[in-house]
MARVO-31509 format. One record per residue (C-alpha): residue in one letter; x, y, z. Coordinates in pm, whole numbers, padded with zeros to 5 digits, always signed. Example, Ala and Ser with C-alpha at 12.3 -4.5 7.8 and 13.67 -1.06 7.14 Angstrom:
<nodes>
a+01230-00450+00780s+01367-00106+00714
</nodes>
This chain:
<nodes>
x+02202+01211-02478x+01802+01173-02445x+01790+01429-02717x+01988+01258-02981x+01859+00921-02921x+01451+01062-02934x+01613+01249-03260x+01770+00884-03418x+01414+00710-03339x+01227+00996-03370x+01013+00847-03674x+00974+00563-03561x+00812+00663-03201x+00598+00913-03365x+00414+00636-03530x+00345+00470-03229x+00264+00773-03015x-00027+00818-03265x-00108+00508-03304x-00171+00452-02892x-00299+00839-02861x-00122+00893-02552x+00089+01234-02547x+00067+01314-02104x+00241+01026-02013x+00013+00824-01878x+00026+00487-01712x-00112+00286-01777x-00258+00353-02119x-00642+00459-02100x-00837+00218-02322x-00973+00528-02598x-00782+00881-02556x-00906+01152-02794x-00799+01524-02758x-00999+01847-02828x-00926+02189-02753x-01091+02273-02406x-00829+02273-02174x-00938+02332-01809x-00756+02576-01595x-00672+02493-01173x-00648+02793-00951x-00753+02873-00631x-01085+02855-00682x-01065+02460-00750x-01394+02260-00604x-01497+01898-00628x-01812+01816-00613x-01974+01429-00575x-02323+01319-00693x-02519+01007-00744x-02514+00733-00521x-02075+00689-00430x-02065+00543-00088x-01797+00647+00176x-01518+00525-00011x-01486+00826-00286x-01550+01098-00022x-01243+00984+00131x-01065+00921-00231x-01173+01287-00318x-01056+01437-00081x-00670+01280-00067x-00708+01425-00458x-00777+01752-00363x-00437+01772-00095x-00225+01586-00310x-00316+01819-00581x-00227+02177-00328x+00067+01991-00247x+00156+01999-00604x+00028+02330-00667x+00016+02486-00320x-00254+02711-00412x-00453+02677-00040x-00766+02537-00164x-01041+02680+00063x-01202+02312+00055x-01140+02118+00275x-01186+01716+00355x-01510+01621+00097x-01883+01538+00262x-02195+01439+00107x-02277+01810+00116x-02020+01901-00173x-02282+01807-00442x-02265+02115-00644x-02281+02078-01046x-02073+02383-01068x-01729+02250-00895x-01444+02235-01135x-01428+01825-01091x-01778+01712-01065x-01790+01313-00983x-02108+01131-01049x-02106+00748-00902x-02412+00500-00979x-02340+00285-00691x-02088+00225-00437x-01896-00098-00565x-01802-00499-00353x-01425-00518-00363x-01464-00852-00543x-01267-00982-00850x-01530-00941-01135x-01640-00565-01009x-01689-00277-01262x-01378-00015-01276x-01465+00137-01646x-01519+00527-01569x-01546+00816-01821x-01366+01123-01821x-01385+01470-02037x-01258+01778-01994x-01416+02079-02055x-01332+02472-02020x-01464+02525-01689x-01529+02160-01572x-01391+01850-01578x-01632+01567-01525x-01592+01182-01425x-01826+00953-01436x-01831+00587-01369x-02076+00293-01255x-01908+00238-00921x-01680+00434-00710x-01379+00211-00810x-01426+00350-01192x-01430+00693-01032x-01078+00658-00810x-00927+00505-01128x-01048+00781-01291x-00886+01044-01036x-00564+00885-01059x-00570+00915-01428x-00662+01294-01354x-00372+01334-01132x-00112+01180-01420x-00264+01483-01632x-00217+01747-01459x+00012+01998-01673x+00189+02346-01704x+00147+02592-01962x+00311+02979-01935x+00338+02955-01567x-00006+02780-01486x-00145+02453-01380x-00430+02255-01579x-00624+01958-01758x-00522+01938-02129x-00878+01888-02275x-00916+01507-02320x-01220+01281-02350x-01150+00959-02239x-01306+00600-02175x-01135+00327-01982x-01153+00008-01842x-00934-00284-01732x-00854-00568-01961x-00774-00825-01655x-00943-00801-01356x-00654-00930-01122x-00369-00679-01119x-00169-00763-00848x+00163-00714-00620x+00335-00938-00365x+00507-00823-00076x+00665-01096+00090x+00705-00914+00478x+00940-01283+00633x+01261-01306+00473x+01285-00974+00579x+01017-00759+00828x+00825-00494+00609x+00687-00245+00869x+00385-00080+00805x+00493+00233+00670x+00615+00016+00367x+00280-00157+00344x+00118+00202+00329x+00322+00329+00088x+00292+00065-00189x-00029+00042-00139x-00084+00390-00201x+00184+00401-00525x-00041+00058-00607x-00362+00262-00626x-00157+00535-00880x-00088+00284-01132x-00399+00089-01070x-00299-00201-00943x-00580-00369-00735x-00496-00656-00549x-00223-00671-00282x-00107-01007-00202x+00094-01056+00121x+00326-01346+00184x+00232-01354+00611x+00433-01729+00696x+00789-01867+00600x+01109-02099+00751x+01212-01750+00886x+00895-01548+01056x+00507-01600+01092x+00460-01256+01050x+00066-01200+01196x-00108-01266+01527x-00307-01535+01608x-00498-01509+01932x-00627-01849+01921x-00225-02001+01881x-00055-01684+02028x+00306-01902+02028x+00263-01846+01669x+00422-01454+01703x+00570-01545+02058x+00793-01803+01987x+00803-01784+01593x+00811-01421+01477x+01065-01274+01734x+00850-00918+01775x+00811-00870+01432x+00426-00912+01350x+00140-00775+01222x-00125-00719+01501x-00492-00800+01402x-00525-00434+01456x-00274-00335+01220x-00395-00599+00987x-00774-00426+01030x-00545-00065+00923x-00371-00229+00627x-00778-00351+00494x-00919+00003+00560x-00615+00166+00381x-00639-00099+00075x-01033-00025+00067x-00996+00348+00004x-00790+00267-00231x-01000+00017-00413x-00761-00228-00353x-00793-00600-00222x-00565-00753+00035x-00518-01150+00007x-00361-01332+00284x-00103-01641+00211x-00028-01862+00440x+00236-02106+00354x+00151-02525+00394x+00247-02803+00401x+00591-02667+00321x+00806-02317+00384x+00600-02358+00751x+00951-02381+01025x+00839-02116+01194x+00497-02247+01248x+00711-02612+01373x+00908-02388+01598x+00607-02283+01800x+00392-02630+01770x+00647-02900+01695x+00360-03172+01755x+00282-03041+01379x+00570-03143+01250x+00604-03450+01013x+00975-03482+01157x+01008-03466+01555x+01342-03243+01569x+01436-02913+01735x+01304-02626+01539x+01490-02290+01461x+01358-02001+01298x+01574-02052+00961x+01832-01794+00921x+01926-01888+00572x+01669-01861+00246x+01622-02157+00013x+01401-02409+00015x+01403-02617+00308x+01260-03009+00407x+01062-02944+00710x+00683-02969+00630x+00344-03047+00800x+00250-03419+00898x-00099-03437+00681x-00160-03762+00792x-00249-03667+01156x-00596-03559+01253x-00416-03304+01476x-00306-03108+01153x-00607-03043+01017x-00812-02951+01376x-00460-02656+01399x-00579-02577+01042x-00961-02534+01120x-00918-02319+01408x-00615-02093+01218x-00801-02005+00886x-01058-01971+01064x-00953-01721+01261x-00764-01562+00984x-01086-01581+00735x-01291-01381+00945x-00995-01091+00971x-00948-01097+00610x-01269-01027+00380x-01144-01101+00059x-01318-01390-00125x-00965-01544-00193x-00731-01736+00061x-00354-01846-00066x-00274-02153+00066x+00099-02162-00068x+00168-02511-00155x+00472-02476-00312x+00786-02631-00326x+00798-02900-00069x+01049-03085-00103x+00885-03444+00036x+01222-03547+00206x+01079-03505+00576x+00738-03754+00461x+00975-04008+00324x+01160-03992+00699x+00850-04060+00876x+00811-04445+00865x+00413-04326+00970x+00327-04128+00703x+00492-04403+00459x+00330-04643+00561x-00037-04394+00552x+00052-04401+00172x+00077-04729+00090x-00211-04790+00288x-00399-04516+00045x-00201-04648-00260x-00037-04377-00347x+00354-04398-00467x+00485-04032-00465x+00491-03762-00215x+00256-03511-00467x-00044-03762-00439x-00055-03669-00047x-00019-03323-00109x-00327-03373-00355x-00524-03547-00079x-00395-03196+00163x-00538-02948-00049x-00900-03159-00128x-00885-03169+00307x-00854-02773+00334x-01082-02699+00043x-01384-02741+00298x-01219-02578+00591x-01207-02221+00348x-01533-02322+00189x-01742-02291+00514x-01553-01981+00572x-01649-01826+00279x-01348-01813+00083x-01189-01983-00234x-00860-02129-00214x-00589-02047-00456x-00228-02178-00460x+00114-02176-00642x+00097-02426-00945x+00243-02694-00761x-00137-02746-00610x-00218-02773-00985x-00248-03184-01077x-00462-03476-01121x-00748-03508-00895x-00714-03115-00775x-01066-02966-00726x-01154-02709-01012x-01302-02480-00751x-00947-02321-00683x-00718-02061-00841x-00385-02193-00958x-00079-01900-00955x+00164-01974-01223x+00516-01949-01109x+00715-02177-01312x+00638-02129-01643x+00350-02042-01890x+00269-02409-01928x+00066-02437-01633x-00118-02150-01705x-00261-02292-02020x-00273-02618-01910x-00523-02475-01620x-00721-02244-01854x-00737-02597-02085x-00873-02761-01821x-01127-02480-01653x-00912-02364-01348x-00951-01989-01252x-00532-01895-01311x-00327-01607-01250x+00015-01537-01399x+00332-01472-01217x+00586-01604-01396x+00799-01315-01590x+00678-01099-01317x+00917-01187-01071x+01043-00815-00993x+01269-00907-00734x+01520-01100-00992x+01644-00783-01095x+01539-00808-01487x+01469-00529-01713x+01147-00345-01763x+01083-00447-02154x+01107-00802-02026x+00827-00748-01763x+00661-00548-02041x+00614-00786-02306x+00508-01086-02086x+00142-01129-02158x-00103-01327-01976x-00267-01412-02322x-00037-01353-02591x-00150-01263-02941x+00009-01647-03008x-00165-01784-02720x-00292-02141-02778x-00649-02122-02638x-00921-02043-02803x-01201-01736-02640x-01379-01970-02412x-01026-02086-02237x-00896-01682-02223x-01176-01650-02002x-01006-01831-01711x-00714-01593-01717x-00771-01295-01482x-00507-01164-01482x-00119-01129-01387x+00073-01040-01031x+00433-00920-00968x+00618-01091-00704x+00852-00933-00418x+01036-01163-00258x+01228-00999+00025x+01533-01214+00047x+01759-00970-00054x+01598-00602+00012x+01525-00450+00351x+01256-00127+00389x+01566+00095+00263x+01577-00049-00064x+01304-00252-00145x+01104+00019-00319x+01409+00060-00557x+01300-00308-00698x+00952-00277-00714x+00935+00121-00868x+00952+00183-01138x+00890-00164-01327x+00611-00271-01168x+00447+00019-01356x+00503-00110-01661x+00343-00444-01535x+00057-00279-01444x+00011-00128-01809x+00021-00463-01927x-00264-00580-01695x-00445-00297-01773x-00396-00156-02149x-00491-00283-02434x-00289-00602-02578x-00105-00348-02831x-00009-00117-02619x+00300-00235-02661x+00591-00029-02790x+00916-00021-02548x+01029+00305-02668x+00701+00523-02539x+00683+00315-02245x+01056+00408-02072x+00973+00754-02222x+00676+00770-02025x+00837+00538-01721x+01047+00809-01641x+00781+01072-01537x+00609+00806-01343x+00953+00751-01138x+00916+01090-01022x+00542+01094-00990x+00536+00787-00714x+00818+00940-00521x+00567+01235-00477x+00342+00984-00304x+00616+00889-00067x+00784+00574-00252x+01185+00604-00170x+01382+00435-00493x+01523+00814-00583x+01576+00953-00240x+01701+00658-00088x+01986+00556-00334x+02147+00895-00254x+02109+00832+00078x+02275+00505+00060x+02583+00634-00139x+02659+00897+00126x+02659+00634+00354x+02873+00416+00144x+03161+00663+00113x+03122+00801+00431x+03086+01137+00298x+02943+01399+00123x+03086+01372-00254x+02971+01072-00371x+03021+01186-00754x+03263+00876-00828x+03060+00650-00736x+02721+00742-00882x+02942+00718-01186x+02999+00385-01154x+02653+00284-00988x+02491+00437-01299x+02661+00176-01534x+02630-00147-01321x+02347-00386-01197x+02302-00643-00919x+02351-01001-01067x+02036-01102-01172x+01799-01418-01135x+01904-01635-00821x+02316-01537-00883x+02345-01289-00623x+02320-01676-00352x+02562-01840-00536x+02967-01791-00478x+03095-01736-00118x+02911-01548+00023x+02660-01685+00230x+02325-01447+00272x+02114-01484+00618x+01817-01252+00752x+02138-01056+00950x+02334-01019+00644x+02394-00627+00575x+02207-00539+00277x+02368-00196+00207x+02660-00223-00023x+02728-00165-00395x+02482-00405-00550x+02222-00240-00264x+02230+00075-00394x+02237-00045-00765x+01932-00065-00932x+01765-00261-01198x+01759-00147-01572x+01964+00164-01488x+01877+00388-01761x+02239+00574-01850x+02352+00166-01962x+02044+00131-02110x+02081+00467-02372x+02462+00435-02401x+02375+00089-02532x+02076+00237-02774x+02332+00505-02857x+02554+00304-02961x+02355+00050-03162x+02218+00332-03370x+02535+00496-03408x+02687+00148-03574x+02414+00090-03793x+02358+00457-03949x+02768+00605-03864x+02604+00943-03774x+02920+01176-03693x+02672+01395-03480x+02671+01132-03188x+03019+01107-03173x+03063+01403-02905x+02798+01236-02680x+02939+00895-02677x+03316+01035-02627x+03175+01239-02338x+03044+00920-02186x+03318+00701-02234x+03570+00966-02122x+03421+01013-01808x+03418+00654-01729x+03807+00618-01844x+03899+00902-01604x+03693+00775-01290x+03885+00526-01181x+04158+00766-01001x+03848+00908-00835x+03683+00579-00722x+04000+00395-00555x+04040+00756-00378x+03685+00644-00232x+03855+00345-00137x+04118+00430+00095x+03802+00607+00275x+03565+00390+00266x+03692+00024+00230x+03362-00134+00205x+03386-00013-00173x+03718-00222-00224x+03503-00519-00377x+03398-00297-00664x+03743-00197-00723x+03752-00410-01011x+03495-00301-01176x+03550+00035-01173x+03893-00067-01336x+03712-00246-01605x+03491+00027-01641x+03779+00244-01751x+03986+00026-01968x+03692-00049-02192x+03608+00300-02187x+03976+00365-02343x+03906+00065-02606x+03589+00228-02690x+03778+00531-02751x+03998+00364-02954x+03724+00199-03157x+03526+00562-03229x+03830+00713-03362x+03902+00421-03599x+03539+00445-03692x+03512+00795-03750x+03871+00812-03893x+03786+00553-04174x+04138+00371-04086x+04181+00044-04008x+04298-00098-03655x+04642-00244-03617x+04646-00647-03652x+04630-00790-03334x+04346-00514-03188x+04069-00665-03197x+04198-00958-02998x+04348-00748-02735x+04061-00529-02697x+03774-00852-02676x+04062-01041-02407x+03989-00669-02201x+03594-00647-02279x+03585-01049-02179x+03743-01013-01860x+03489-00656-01772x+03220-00896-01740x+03350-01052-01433x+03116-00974-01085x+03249-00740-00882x+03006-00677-00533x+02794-00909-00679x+02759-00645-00959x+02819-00665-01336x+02890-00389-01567x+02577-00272-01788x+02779-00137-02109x+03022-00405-02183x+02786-00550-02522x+02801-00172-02619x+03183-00156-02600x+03166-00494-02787x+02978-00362-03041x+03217-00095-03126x+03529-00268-03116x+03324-00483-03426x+03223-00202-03576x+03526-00054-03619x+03695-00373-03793
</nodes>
C-alpha cells in the first residue's frame, strides 16, 4: 500500500523533498543540508575525539554516542567511556567546543557538521550545539552493501525558538522515574530542551518537602519524588542539555496540599485526595498572612532544588466558588474594591512575584495569570487559544504556546504539525515575534498510566519538535509521516515503549497468544478524542483500569490514515491499479468479524468493541460494493446509496470509547460510485 500511495504523490513529494534538502530522514529538519560525495565509513576502528574548551557535559554526551552507536552496529569499539585525554585530530568524529554552555533560555545551540572521507567533524560554540549535533549524527547513520556509515553531508543548524518543551504531568497518575528517564532521553533525540513537570494536583503532591514533610505523608500516599531523585532527574536533563521546570499548582488544583494543611484552605472542610479529574472548587485563602509565610518557606525550598531560571506557578482554572463561600475573604474584597474573584487572583500572583524574585527565579503561569495589572516580568503559557498569545506578545509579556499541542487529546500529527507559534499570517509585527520563545506539548496523565503513556507522546511529539525547531516552511505533511515513521523506530531504540508495549497489551487483552483479530481492528480505530473519552457512563478515577481497547489504540494510526489517502486518490484519478490494494484491505476487514467475536467468548473484556468490529465489516462489504460499481462503470440499484450511508452513519457510533478511523473513506466511495 505505501508503495502505490508514494507512486500516486510521487511528483508532488519530490518537489518538496528538494525543496527542504532532506533525503536521511531527519528530525527535525537541519536549518541548511547540502550533500557531496564523501561518505564516511564506521568500522571497528571508530574513535571520537574532543577539543577546545567542552566542559564535562559532552564527555559524558560522547561517550553515550559511542555505545549507542556499538549497540547499533555491535562492532566492539575498543574505546571506551570519553576523557579529556581523547583529543586526537585523527579520530573518525572529532568534536571541537568553544565553551561549555549555562542551561538558560537564550543559550547558543547552532553547531556545524561535515562529513568527510575519513572524518567527520562537529563543531559548535557551546557543548549544547555539539550534543544537538550528535543526535543529528546518530539520525544519519546508514547502510550501503552490507556496511555502516555517514552519507557525506555538510550541514549548519540552529533552533528557530529557543523554548522547545514537553509536559509530563506525574499526579493524575504516578510517573516513576524510569518514565522520566526515558523521555528525557527520547527528548534529547529530537531536540527538545525543556522538560516541564506538573509536581501538585487535587489528586497527589508528587515531591518532598522537608520543611512541610505532611506534604508527601499525608498528601501523596508513597508516591513522590525524593529531593534525591529530583537532584537525578536535573543531572540526567543536564547531560542532555535539557532544562527541568518545576510547576506547582496555586491558588487552585492544590486539594492535596489542603489535605495535609487544611488551615490553608479558603473553605474549612474535610479534605480527600480527589479520586476523580476535572476541575474542582477548593483553592488557597490569599487573604491570610498564613498563606503567603507556607508559600515563602515552600518555593523556597523548592527554588534552591531546582536551578532553572523559571518557576510555574499554575494559576489556572480556579473556579472562585470556595472565595465567594468565605464571608472573610468577601468581605477582604470589598474592602480592596474589587468585584470579581480574578482581581484577587491578580493581587496573588503580584504577592508571589517577590517571593521567586529573591530566589532567583522568574515566574511563569497558564494564561489565566495573564490580565490587567499582571506584572510584565512573567511568562504567560497559552492554553486556551492563540489570542492570548498575541495579546501578550502585543503587550511585551515573555509567552509560550501550548495550545494545539495538547498531545494527550489524542489528535493527529498534521494538526500538531501545522500549529505555529508565529504563523506566516501572524498579526505582529518583528519587534512583537520577539516575545514568542517558543511552543511546549502537554501530557496530561488523566487517562495513561507508565504502560501506555509513551504511546501518546511518541511519535507526534516529534513532529512538534520540528516545528519548534525547523524552519517556518518546513512544512509539507507528506515528507514529515514519511520521515515520522523511521523516527518511531529510532526512539524505541532508546528505550521509549509505544511499539513494544501495544503488543504487549493485546496479548493481555485476549488472554492469549494470537492476537491477529484484534490488531486488525486496533489498526483501524482511535480513542475518542478531545475531552470525550469523560463523558457517557463511565465514570474515570485514579483506580480506573486503563488497559482496554481504546488503551491499546493509538493516535493517528497510520493503516486509517493511507486507506483514507488511498482512497481519496483513487476517486479523484479512477486508477484501476489500486483496486487490488484497496479490495485486499476491505476484504480483510469484512471477514474479521467471525475472528474477533471468537476473541470474545475468550476474553469478554473485548465484548464492548463488539460493535465495532461489526461495523467494521459491513462497511467493508459496502465498500466492496461501491469499487465494483466504480470499476464496472454500472450504476447502483435505486435505493443504494441510502442503504449503504443508513450503515456508514450508524459505524460511527463509539464502541470502548473507540471510533472507527475509515468510515469518511467508505463514505467517499459509496459517492463516488453514484
Amino acid at each position: 500500500m505505501r508503495k502505490t500511495i508514494l507512486l500516486l504523490v510521487f511528483c508532488i513529494a519530490l518537489v518538496h523533498l528538494f525543496a527542504q534538502d532532506n533525503t536521511y530522514n531527519l528530525m527535525p529538519v537541519p536549518r541548511s543540508l547540502k550533500t557531496h560525495g564523501n561518505s564516511c565509513a564506521i568500522n571497528k576502528q571508530f574513535t571520537i575525539g574532543i577539543i577546545g574548551h567542552p566542559g564535562d557535559r559532552v564527555y559524558k554526551e560522547a561517550s553515550r554516542a559511542l555505545r549507542r552507536l556499538d549497540n547499533r552496529m555491535g562492532f566492539f569499539f575498543t574505546q571506551g567511556n570519553i576523557t579529556p585525554k581523547d583529543s586526537s585530530s585523527s579520530a573518525t568524529l572529532l568534536i571541537d567546543v568553544k565553551r561549555k554552555a549555562e542551561l538558560n533560555l537564550q543559550e547558543d545551540e547552532s553547531y556545524h557538521l561535515i562529513t568527510g572521507s575519513k572524518q567527520v567533524k562537529i563543531t559548535a560554540n557551546t557543548d549544547l550545539g555539539a550534543i544537538r549535533a550528535l543526535e543529528t549524527l546518530q539520525q544519519l547513520v546508514s547502510v550501503q552493501k552490507g556496511g555502516y556509515y555517514f552519507p557525506g553531508v555538510e550541514i549548519y543548524d540552529e533552533p528557530r525558538f529557543p523554548w522547545r518543551g514537553l509536559l509530563l504531568d506525574i499526579t493524575l497518575h504516578w510517573m516513576p522515574m524510569d518514565v522520566v528517564k526515558r523521555t528525557l532521553d527520547a527528548m534529547a533525540a529530537v531536540k527538545l530542551n525543556v522538560f516541564h513537570m506538573h509536581l501538585t494536583e487535587d489528586q497527589l503532591f508528587g515531591i518532598e518537602s522537608k520543611v512541610y514533610p505532611r506534604l508527601t505523608s499525608v498528601g501523596a500516599e508513597g508516591n513522590f519524588y525524593t529531593q534525591e531523585n529530583i537532584k537525578e532527574i536535573i543531572a540526567y536533563a543536564d547531560q542532555r542539555g535539557i532544562r527541568i521546570v518545576p510547576e506547582f499548582d496555586v491558588p487552585g488544583h492544590c486539594t492535596a496540599m489542603l489535605k495535609a494543611y487544611p488551615q490553608l484552605a479558603s473553605v474549612q472542610r474535610d479534605y480527600e485526595l480527589q479520586r476523580y479529574y476535572g476541575v474542582f472548587d477548593p483553592a488557597l485563602d490569599v487573604t491570610k498572612p498564613y498563606t503567603y509565610a507556607f508559600l515563602d518557606t515552600l518555593f523556597t525550598e523548592m527554588a534552591a532544588l531546582f536551578p532553572d531560571e523559571y518557576f510555574h506557578i499554575g494559576g489556572d482554572e480556579n473556579t472562585g466558588k470556595d472565595w465567594d463561600r468565605n464571608p472573610e475573604i468577601k468581605a477582604y474584597m470589598q474592602q480592596k474594591g474589587m468585584t470579581t474573584y480574578r482581581e484577587l487572583e491578580t493581587e496573588f500572583i503580584s504577592r508571589l512575584l517577590p517571593i521567586l524574585k529573591k530566589n532567583g527565579k522568574k515566574m511563569m503561569g497558564w494564561d489565566e495569570i495573564f490580565r490587567p495589572g499582571v506584572p510584565h516580568d512573567i511568562m504567560i503559557q497559552s492554553w486556551r487559544g492563540l489570542e492570548s498569545l498575541v495579546d501578550a506578545a502585543r503587550q511585551g509579556y515573555t509567552s509560550l504556546l501550548s495550545t494545539g499541542y495538547y498531545i494527550d487529546l489524542i489528535q493527529p500529527t498534521d494538526y500538531h504539525y501545522l500549529v505555529d507559534p508565529v504563523p506566516v499570517n501572524t498579526p505582529l509585527t518583528k519587534e512583537e515575534q520577539k516575545f514568542i520563545v517558543g511552543g511546549e506539548a502537554t501530557m496530561w496523565t488523566e487517562h495513561v498510566t507508565p504502560e501506555t503513556v509513551d504511546s501518546r507522546i511518541w511519535p507526534r511529539t516529534a513532529a512538534i519538535a520540528e516545528r519548534l525547531w525547523s524552519s517556518q516552511s518546513v512544512n509539507n505533511v507528506d515528507d514529515m509521516y514519511r520521515r515520522l515513521d523511521k523516527i518511531d523506530l529510532y526512539l524505541e531504540g532508546l528505550g521509549t515503549t509505544q511499539l513494544k508495549n501495544k503488543g504487549m497489551l493485546m496479548r493481555r487483552l485476549v488472554n492469549g497468544y494470537n492476537t491477529q483479530a484484534l490488531e486488525v481492528l486496533v489498526n483501524v480505530i482511535e480513542p475518542l478524542k478531545l475531552y470525550e473519552r469523560n463523558e457517557g457512563d463511565t465514570m474515570y478515577t485514579v483506580f480506573s483500569p486503563y488497559t482496554k481497547i481504546a488503551d491499546v489504540a493509538t493516535p493517528d494510526q497510520k493503516t486509517a490514515r493511507e486507506f483514507r489517502k488511498l482512497v481519496a486518490a483513487f476517486c479523484q484519478s479512477k486508477d484501476a491499479k489500486v483496486v487490488p490494494e484497496l479490495r485486499k484491505s476491505l476484504e480483510l476487514w469484512k471477514n474479521n468479524d467471525v475472528a474477533f467475536q471468537k476473541l470474545i467468548q475468550q476474553s469478554p473484556v473485548l465484548k464492548e468493541a463488539a460493535n465495532l468490529s461489526e461495523h467494521l465489516a459491513q462497511i467493508a462489504k459496502v465498500g466492496i460494493e461501491a469499487l465494483q460499481f466504480i470499476t464496472s462503470g454500472k450504476k447502483p440499484p435505486l435505493g443504494w446509496e441510502t442503504k449503504s450511508l443508513q450503515i456508514t452513519k450508524k459505524a460511527k457510533e463509539q464502541g470502548g470509547r473507540c471510533e472507527l478511523q475509515v468510515v469518511t473513506a467508505i463514505e467517499q466511495l459509496v459517492k463516488t460510485a453514484l
